[in-house]
C-alpha positions in Angstrom: 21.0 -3.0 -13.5 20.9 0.7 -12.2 17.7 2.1 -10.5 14.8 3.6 -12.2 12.2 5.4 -11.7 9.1 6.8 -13.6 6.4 9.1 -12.4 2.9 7.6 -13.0 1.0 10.6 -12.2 0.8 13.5 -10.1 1.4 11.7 -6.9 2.8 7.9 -8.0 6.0 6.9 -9.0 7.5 3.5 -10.2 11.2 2.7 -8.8 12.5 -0.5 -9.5 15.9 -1.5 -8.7 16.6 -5.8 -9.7 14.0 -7.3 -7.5 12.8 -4.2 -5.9 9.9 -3.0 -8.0 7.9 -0.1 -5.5 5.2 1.9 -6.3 5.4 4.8 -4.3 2.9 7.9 -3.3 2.5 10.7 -0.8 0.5 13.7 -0.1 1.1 17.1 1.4 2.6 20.3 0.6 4.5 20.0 -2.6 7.8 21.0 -1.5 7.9 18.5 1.2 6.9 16.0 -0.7 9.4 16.6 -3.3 11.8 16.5 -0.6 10.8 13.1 0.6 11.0 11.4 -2.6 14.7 13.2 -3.1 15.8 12.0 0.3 13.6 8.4 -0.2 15.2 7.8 -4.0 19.1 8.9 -1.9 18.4 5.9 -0.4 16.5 3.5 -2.5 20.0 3.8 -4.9 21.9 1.9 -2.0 19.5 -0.7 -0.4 20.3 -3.8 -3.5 24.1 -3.1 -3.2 23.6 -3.3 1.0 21.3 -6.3 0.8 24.0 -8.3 -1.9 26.7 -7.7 0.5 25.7 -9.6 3.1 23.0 -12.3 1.2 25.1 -15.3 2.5 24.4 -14.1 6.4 20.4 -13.7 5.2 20.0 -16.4 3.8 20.8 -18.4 6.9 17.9 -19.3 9.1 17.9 -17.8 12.6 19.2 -20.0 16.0 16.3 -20.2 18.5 19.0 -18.8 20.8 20.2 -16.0 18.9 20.0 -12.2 19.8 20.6 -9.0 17.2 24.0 -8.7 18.0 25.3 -12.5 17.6 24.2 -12.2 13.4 26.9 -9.3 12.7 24.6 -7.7 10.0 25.7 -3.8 9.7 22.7 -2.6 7.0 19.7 -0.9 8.6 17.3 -3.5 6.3 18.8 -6.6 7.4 18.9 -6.1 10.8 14.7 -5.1 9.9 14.7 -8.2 8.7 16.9 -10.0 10.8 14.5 -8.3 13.9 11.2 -9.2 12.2 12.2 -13.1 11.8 13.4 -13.4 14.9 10.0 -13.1 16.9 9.5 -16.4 14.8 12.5 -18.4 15.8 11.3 -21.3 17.2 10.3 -22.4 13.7 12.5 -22.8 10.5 13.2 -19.1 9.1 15.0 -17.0 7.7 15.7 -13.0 7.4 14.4 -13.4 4.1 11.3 -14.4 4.7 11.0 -10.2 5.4 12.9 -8.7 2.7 10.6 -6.4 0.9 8.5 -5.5 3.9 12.0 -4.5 5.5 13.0 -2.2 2.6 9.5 -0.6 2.7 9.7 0.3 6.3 13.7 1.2 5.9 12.2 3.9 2.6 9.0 5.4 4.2 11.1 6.7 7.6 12.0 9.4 4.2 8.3 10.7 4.6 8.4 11.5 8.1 8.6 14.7 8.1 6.7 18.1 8.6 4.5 18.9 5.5 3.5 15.3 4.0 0.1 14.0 5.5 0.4 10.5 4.5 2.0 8.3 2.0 2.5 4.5 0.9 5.2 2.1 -0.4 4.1 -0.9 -1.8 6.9 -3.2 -2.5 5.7 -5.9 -4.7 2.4 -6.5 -2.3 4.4 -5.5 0.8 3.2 -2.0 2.2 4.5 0.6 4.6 2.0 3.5 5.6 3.1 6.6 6.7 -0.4 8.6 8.3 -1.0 11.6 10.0 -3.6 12.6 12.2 -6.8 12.6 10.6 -5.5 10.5 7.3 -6.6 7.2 6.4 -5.8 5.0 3.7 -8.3 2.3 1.6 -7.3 -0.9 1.3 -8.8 -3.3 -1.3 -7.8 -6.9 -1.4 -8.2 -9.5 -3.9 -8.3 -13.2 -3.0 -6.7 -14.7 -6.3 -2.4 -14.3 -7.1 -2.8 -16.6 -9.5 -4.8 -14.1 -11.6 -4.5 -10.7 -10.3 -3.2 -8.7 -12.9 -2.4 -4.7 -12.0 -2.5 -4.7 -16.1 -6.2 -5.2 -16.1 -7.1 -3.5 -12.7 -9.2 -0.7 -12.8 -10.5 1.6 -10.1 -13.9 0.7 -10.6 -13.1 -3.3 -10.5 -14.7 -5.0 -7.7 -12.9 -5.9 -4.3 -13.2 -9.4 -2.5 -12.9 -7.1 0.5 -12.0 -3.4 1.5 -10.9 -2.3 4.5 -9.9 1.6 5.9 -7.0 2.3 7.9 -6.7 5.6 9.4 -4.6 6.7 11.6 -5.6 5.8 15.1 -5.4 2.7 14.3 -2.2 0.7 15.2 -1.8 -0.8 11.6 1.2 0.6 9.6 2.6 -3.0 7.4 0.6 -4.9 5.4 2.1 -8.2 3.5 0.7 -11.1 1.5 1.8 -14.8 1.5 1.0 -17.9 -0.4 2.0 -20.3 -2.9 0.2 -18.9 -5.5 2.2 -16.0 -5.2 6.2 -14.9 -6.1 7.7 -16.5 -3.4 8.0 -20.0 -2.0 5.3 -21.3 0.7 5.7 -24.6 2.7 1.8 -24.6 3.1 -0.9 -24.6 0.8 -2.9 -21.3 1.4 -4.1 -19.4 -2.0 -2.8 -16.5 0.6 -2.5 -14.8 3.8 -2.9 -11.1 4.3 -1.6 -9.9 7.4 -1.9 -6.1 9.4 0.8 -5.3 11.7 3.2 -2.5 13.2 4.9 -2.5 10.4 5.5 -4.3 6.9 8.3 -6.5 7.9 6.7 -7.9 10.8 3.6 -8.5 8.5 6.0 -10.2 5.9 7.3 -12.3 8.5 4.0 -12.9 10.3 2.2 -13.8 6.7 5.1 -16.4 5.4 4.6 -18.1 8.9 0.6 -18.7 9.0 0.5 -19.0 4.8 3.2 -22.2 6.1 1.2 -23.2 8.5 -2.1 -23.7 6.5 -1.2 -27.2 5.5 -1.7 -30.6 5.6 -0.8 -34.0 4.0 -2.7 -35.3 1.0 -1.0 -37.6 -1.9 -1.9 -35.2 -5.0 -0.6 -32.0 -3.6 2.6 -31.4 -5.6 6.0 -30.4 -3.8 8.8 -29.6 -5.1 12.8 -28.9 -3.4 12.9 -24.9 -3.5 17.0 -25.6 -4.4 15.3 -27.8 -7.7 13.4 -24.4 -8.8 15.4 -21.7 -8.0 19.3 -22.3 -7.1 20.2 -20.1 -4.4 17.0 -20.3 -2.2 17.3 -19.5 1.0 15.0 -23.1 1.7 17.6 -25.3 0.2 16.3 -28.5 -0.4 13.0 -28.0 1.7 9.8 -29.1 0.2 7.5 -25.9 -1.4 4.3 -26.7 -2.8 4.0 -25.9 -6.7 0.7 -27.2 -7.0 -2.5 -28.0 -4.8 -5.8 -30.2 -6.5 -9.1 -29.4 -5.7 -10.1 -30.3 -1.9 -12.8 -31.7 -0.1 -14.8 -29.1 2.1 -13.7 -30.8 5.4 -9.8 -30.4 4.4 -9.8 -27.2 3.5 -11.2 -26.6 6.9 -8.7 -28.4 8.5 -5.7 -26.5 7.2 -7.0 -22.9 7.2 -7.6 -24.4 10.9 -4.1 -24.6 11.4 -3.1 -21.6 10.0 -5.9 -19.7 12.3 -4.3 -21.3 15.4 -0.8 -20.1 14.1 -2.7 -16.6 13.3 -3.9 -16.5 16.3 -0.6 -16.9 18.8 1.3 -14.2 16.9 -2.3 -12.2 17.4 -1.8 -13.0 21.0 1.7 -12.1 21.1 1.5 -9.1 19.5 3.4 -9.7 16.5 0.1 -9.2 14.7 -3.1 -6.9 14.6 -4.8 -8.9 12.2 -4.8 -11.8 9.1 -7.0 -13.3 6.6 -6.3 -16.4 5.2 -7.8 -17.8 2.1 -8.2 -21.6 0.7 -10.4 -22.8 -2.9 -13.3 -20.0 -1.7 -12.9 -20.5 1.9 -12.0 -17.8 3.9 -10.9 -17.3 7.7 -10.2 -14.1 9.6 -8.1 -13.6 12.7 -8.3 -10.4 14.6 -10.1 -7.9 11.8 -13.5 -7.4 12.7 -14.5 -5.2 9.8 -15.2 -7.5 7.0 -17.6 -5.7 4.7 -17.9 -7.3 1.4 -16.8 -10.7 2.3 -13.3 -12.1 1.2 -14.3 -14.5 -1.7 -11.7 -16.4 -2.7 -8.1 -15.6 -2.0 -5.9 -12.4 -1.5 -3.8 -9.5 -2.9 -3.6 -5.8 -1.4 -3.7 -3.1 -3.2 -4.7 0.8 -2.8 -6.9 3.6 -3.2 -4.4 5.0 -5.9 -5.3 5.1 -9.7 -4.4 1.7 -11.1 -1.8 0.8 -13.8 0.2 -2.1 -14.6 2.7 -1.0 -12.0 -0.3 -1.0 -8.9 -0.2 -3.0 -6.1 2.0 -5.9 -8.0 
């Protein structure tokens, strides 16, 4: 499949490239943000062909006692991704677990530049921020993958939560995880939204605590990633496909777990924030501005006009 891409409006466009689906915007003066989006698209076109080449050494998980060097990876996006996973060693991951947070951060570095005030890149949920002095972004979430649909989003739709990040604030990645959502999850969280330095540490940060909100009971349903999907890079490790309805007291027991994971990477500094969601429940690590109380569970999107293509 060759890249696309489509402009949405004034400001938005749609790439997509196999897996990669982005919605892209910036601001500024126009010639520099055409610019950008020239030099961002020159190198969109090579990322899938970079990440294919070397998907056998990405799929593996990293050694506890393995530095940058010892994994051999030569494309500026896995070795983002290689990076971000490897604050997370100690437990099983891989580079994968930060793909699309990775490629974000590789493609806004295109908008650094005199003339553009801010822009976004929201790959698939994952989201790089490029801000300015002075510019913030609005960030909406909504509690439910299982339902969000960009199709039916509108601007005047109401948010579980919103939060603004402007640019004094550390915050530059922001990444969802969960097993209601597109990829795998060894836990059971309906999500886990997660603020960071940037999206790839937020990717890997959010597939870590959405693993770690968890626990045993006899009618959740698990499945072999390898039995759904034949080249995952969790082999024949248990994902959950299906979760009943809890009993209060559980669900506070493993959104427990997953605050106590939430909270060593806060400590760390691997984190500046995460909000993780279970059946209406909701627990928050680390973000202290929770107007409009998260309801039930999470998805990111932006200020942007909505379409089918926003915040997917």
């Amino acid at each position: 499949m060759n890249p696309t891409r489509t402009r949405l409006d004034s400001t938005r466009w749609h790439w997509q490239h196999g897996p990669i689906d982005l919605i892209l915007s910036a601001d500024g003066v126009p010639q520099a943000v055409q610019a950008a989006y020239e030099a961002c698209w020159a190198r969109f076109v090579d990322v899938l062909p970079e990440l294919v080449g070397e998907l056998k050494r990405l799929r593996q998980p990293v050694p506890a006692e393995a530095a940058l060097n010892d994994a051999e990876l030569q494309g500026s996006v896995a070795r983002r991704m290689w990076s971000a996973c490897h604050a997370h060693r100690a437990r099983y991951i891989t580079p994968m677990a930060a793909v699309a947070g990775s490629v974000a951060d590789e493609l806004i570095t295109a908008f650094a530049r005199e003339g553009i005030s801010r822009a976004f890149i929201n790959n698939g949920g994952d989201i790089a921020l490029y801000l300015t002095e002075g510019q913030q972004y609005r960030v909406g979430v909504f509690a439910d993958l299982a339902s969000f649909s960009p199709v039916r989003l509108s601007r005047d739709q109401a948010l579980d939560a919103n939060l603004t990040l402007d640019a004094s604030l550390p915050v530059r990645g922001i990444a969802t995880s969960g097993w209601r959502g597109r990829s795998f999850s060894l836990g059971i969280a309906d999500s886990v939204t997660v603020l960071a330095r940037n999206a790839a540490a937020a990717d890997a940060a959010a597939t870590m605590i959405a693993n770690a909100v968890n626990l045993e009971h006899a009618e959740i349903l698990r499945r072999p990633a390898s039995s759904l999907k034949d080249d995952s890079d969790l082999g024949d490790m248990l994902v959950t496909v299906d979760v009943p309805s809890l009993p209060q007291p559980l669900i506070d027991f493993a959104l427990a777990r997953g605050v106590e994971a939430a909270q060593r990477l806060l400590e760390q500094g691997l984190i500046e924030g995460a909000a993780l969601f279970l059946q209406g429940r909701v627990r928050i690590v680390g973000i202290h501005d929770t107007s409009g109380l998260l309801k039930q569970r999470a998805q990111i999107t932006t200020e942007a006009p909505c379409s089918k293509y926003a915040a997917c």
